[in-house]
C-alpha positions as CSV (number, residue, x, y, z in Angstrom):
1,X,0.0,0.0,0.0
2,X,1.4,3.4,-0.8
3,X,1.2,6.7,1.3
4,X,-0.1,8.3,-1.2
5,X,-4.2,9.2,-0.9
6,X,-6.1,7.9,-3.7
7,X,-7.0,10.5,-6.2
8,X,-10.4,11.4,-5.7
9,X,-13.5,11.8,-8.4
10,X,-15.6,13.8,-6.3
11,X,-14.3,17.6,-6.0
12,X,-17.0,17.5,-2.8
13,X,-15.6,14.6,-1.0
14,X,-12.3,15.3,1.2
15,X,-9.6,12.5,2.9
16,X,-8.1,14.5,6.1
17,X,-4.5,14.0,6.6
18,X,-3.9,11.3,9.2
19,X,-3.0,13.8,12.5
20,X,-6.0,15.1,12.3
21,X,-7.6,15.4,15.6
22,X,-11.2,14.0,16.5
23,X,-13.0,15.4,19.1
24,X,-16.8,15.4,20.7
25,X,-16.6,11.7,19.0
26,X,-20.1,10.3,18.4
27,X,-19.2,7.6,16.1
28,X,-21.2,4.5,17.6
29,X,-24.6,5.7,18.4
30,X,-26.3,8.5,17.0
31,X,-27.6,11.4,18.6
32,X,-30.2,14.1,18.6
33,X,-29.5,17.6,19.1
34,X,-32.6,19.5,20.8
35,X,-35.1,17.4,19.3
36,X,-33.8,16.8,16.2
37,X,-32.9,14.1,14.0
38,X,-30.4,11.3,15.7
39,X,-26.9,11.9,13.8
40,X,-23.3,10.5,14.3
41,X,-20.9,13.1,14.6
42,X,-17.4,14.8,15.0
43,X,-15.5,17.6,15.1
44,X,-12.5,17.4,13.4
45,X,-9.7,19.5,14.7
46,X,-6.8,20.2,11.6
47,X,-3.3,22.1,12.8
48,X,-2.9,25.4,10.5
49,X,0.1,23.6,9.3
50,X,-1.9,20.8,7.6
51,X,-1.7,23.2,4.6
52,X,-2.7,20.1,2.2
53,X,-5.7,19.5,3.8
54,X,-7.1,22.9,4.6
55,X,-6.4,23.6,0.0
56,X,-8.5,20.3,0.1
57,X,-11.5,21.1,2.3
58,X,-11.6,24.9,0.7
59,X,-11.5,23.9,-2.7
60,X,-14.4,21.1,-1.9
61,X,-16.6,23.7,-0.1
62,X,-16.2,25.9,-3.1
63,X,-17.1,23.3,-5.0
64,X,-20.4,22.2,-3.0
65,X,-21.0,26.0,-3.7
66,X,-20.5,26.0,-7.5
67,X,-22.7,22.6,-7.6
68,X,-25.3,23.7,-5.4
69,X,-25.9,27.0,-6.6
70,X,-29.8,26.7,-7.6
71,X,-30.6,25.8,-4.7
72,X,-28.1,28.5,-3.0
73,X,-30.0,30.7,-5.1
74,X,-34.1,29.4,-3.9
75,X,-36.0,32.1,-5.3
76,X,-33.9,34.8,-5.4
77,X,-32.4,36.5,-8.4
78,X,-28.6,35.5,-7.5
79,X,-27.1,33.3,-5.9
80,X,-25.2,34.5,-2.7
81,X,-21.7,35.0,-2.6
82,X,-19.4,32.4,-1.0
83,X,-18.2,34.4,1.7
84,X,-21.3,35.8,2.9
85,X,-22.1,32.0,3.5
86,X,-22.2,29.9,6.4
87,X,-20.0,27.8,6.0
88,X,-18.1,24.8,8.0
89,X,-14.6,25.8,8.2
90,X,-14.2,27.2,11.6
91,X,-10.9,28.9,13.2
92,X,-10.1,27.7,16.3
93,X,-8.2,30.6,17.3
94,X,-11.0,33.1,16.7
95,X,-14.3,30.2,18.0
96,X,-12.7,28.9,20.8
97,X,-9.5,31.0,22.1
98,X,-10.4,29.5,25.7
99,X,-9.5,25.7,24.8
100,X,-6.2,24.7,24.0
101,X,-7.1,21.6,21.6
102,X,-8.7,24.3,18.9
103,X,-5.4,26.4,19.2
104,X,-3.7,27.2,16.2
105,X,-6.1,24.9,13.9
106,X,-9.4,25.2,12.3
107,X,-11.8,22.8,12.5
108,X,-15.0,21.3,10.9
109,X,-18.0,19.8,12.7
110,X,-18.9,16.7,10.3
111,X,-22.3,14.5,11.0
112,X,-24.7,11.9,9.3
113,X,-27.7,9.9,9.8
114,X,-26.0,6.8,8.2
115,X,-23.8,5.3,11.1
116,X,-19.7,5.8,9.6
117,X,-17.7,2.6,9.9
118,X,-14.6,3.3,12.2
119,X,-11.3,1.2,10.9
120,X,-8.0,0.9,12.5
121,X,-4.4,1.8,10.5
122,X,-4.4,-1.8,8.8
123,X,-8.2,-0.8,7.5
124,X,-9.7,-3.5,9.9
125,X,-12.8,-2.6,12.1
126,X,-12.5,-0.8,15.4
127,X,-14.2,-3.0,18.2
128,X,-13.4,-1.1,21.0
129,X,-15.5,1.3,21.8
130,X,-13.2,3.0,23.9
131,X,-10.2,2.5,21.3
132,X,-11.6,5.5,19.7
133,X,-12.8,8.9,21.9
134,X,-11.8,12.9,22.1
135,X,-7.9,13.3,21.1
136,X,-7.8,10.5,19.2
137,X,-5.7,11.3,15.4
138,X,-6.6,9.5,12.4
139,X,-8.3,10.3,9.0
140,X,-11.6,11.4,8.6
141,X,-13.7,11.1,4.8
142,X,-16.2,14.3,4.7
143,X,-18.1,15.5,2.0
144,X,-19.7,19.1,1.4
145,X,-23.0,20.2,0.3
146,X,-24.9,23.2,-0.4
147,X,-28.1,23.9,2.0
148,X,-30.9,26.1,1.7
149,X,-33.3,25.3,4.9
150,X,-35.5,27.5,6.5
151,X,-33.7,30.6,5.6
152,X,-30.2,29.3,6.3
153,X,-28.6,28.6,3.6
154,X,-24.6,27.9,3.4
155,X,-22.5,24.6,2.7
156,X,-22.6,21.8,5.4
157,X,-19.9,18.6,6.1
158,X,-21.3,15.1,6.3
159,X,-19.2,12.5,8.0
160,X,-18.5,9.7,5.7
161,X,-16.0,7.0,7.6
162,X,-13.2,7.7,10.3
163,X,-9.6,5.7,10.5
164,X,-7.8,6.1,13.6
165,X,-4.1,6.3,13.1
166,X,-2.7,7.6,16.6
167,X,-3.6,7.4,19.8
168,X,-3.4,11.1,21.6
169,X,-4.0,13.0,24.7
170,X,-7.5,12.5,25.4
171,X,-9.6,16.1,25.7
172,X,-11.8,17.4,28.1
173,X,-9.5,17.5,31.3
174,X,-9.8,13.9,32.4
175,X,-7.2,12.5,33.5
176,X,-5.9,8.9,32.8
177,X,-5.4,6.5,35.5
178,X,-1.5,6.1,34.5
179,X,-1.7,10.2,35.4
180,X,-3.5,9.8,38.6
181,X,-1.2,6.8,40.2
182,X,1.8,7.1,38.7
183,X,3.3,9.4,41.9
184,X,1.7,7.4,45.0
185,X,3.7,6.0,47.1
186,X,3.4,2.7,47.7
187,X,4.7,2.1,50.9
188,X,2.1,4.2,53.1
189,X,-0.1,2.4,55.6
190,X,-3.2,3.2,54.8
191,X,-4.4,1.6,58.6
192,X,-2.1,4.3,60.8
């Protein structure tokens, strides 16, 4: 198998790079947000140094743009510009200066109501449920389409699949049990 990522047909559909960081992971169950429809989800968190994929997932939202233009347009006369857009390419720095995980990286908040299969390096299956959670790095496949709901009308990210390549520092301040017992000392009496 090479390194290289397999050219792609569809300009919509994106391959992260493989340090990408997954967090808010909701990959084996799917759920609903205020009442809405049950979805699997992620938010992927990619360094500002991942140059390759940031090109990638700007040229695919401009594409979801340039495709989905009739329906950017609805009834209007044109069709809104890009920029004036929501769209799902976030910076971390500007969103979310408080957390350190969204520090110097954008990021992109993928879902889908079709459950995405999870696969390891070797492209096998992950089992383990908790083999994959919040500073996990791997790949993630995304596409982007246009939407025009109710008003709002931008380009949104569906999750595809996810492959976990690295395990990281897990997110959200809790501490691992290594952490928590590495420093005790074992020789204290406990009973006085």
């Amino acid at each position: 198998m090479t390194n290289e990522i397999k050219k792609n047909s569809n300009p919509m559909k994106v391959i992260t790079g493989p340090r990408t960081v997954w967090s808010y992971v909701n990959a084996w169950e799917p759920k609903a947000i205020e009442g809405g429809t049950p979805k699997y989800s992620v938010s992927l968190i990619i360094s500002k140094d991942d140059t390759k994929t940031i090109q990638r997932i700007k040229a695919a939202i401009r594409a979801a743009y340039e495709e989905g233009a009739g329906k950017l347009k609805g009834n209007g006369k044109t069709v809104p510009p890009l920029d004036v857009l929501k769209t799902p390419l976030r910076d971390g720095d500007r969103e979310r200066p408080d957390d350190p995980a969204y520090a110097n990286a954008y990021f992109v908040n993928a879902n889908s109501t079709q459950k995405p299969d999870v696969v390891d390096r070797d492209l096998q299956p992950v089992i383990e449920r908790s083999e994959v959670y919040s500073g996990v790095m791997g790949r993630a496949s995304i596409s982007f389409y246009a939407f025009n709901s109710n008003g709002n009308k931008g380009i949104a990210c569906s999750l595809n699949h996810l492959q976990k390549m690295y395990d990281g520092k897990p997110l959200g301040g809790k501490s691992s049990a290594e952490d928590d017992f590495a420093d005790v000392d074992d020789d204290e009496d406990f009973l006085g």
